[in-house]
C-alpha positions as a printed Julia matrix, in Angstrom:
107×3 Matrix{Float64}:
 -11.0   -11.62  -18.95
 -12.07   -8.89  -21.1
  -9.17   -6.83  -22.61
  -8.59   -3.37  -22.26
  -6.56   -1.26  -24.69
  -7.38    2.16  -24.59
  -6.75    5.27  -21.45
 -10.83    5.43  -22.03
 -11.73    1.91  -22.01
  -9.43    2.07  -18.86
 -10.83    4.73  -17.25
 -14.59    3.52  -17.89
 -13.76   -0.21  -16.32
 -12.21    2.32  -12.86
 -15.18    4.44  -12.55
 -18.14    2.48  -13.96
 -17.95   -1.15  -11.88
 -19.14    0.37   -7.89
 -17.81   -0.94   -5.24
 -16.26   -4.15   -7.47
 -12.69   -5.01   -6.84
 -11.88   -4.23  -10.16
  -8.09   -6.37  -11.25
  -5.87   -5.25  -13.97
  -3.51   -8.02  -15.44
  -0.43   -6.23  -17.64
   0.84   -8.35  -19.69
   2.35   -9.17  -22.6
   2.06  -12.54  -25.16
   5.6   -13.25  -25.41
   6.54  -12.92  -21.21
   6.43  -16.97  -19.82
   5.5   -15.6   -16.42
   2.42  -13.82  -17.72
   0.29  -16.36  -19.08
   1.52  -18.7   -16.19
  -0.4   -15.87  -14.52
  -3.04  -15.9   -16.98
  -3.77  -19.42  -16.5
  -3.97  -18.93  -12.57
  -6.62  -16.18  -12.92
  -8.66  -18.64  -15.81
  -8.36  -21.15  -13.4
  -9.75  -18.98  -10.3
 -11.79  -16.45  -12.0
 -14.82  -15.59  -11.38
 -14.78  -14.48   -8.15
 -18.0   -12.78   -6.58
 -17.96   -8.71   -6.93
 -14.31   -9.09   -8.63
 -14.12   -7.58  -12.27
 -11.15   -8.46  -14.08
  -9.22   -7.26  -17.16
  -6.58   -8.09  -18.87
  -4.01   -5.26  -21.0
  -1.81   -7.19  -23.15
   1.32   -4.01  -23.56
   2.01   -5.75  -27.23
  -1.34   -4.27  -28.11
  -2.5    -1.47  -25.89
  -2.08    2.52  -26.07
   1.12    3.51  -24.43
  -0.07    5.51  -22.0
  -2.06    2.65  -20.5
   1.54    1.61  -19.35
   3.05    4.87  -18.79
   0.14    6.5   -16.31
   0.06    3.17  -14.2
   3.84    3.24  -13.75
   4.6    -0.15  -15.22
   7.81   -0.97  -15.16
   7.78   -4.79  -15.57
   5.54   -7.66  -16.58
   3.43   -8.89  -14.88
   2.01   -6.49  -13.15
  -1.41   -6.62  -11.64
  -3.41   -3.79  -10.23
  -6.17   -3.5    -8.01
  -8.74   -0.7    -7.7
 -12.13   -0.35   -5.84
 -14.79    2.65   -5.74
 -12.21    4.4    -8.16
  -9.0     4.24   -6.23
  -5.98    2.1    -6.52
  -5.6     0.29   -3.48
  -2.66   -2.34   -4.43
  -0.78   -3.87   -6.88
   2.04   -6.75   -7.54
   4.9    -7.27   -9.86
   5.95  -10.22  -11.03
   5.21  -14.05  -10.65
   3.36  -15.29   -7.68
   1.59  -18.82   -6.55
  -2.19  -19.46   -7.55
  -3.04  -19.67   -3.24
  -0.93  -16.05   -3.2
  -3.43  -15.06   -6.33
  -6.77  -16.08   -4.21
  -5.39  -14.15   -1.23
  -4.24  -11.12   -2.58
  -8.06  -11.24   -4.06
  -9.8   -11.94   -0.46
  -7.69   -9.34    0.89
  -8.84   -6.62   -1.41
 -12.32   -7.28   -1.4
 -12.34   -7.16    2.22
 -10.73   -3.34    1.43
């Protein structure tokens, strides 16, 4: 997963990747749940027409945090053709990680 740490970098993966499910993994080095997260999407990713990124808080801009309203770790967010379209908080199962995916892509 490439890493994103600026609004721009941000805003460029949003607008620049078509009709792409494009997945945003906050996180943060020192959170246990996050890289048990991590590991799920290394384990699963690639996935056909999904981009993902990963924003690790301990070394992005601020704002990255603040505009997306995260409010814990992990969070993981989900936009296609520009818009936000869902997003989870917190720890879930590597079978709840591949369906979340399927059922955004289908979006």
């Amino acid at each position: 997963m490439e890493k994103i740490l600026t609004k721009e970098e941000f805003k460029n993966a949003v607008e620049n990747n078509g009709d792409k499910l494009v997945l945003f993994d906050y996180k943060a080095g020192w959170c246990g749940p996050c890289r048990v997260l991590g590991n799920i999407f290394e384990e699963i990713l690639p996935v056909e027409n999904v981009v993902a990124y990963e924003v690790d808080l301990d070394e992005a801009d601020e704002e990255l945090a603040t505009e997306n309203n995260i409010r814990n770790i992990p969070t993981v967010l989900f936009y296609k053709n520009g818009l936000l379209i869902d997003r989870f908080t917190g720890m879930i199962g590597k079978e709840a990680v591949e369906n979340k995916i399927k059922e955004n892509l289908a979006k």
